[in-house]
N, C-alpha and C positions, 0 to 999 in steps of 0.2 A: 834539435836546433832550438834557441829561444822562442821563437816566435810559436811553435809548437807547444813547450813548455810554459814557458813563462805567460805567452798572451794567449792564450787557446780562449781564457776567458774570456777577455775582449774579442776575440775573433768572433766569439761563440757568439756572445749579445750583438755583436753587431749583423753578422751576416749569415745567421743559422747555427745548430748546433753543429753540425757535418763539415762546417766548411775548413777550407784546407786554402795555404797559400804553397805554391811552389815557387823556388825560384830556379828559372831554368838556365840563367848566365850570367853572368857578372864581366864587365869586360871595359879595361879601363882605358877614356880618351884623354889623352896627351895635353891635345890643341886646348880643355877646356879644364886639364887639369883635377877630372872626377870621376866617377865612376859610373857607370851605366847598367842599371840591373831591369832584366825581364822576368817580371814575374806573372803568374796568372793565379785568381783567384778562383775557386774551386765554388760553387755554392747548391745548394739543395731547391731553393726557391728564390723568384725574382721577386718576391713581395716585399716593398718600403726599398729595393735592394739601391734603385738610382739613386735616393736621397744619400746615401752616404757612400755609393762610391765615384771617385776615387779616392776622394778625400779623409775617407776615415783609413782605409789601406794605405794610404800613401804616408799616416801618422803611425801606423804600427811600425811600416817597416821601418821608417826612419829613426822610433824607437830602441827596434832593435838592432839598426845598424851603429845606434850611438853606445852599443855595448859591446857589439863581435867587429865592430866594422874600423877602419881607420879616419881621423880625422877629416880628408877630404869628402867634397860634396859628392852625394848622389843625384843623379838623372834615373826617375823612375818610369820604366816603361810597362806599363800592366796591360792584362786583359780579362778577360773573366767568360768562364764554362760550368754548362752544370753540370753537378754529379748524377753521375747514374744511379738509376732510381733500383 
């Protein structure tokens, strides 16, 4: 997946070397006309980790939705787990 490929970088300096985003559904609402993705971000450590989320997650993906994804808006729904040590 891009976000893998392409931004692992950015994932990397932002939120640990280890970290991983899944996204576990994508599921599109009618009434609002976009799409609604659950994703959860994976992380190794919570250090500096609040300063930047959600906000810097919420730029990657929308990143890389502006390259696999289609024109309409996303609704991002995240959460965040660590990884096992």
């Amino acid at each position: 997946m891009f976000l893998d490929t392409q931004l692992k970088k950015d994932l990397s300096e932002m939120f640990g070397k280890n970290s991983k985003i899944s996204i576990n559904n994508i599921s599109y609402i009618r009434s609002k006309d976009s799409y609604l993705l659950n994703v959860t971000l994976f992380v190794s450590s919570l250090d500096d980790f609040e300063i930047l989320y959600p906000t810097s997650l919420n730029s990657l993906i929308k990143m890389a939705w502006s390259v696999v994804g289609s024109r309409k808006e996303i609704i991002i729904q995240s959460s965040f787990d660590l990884l096992p040590e």
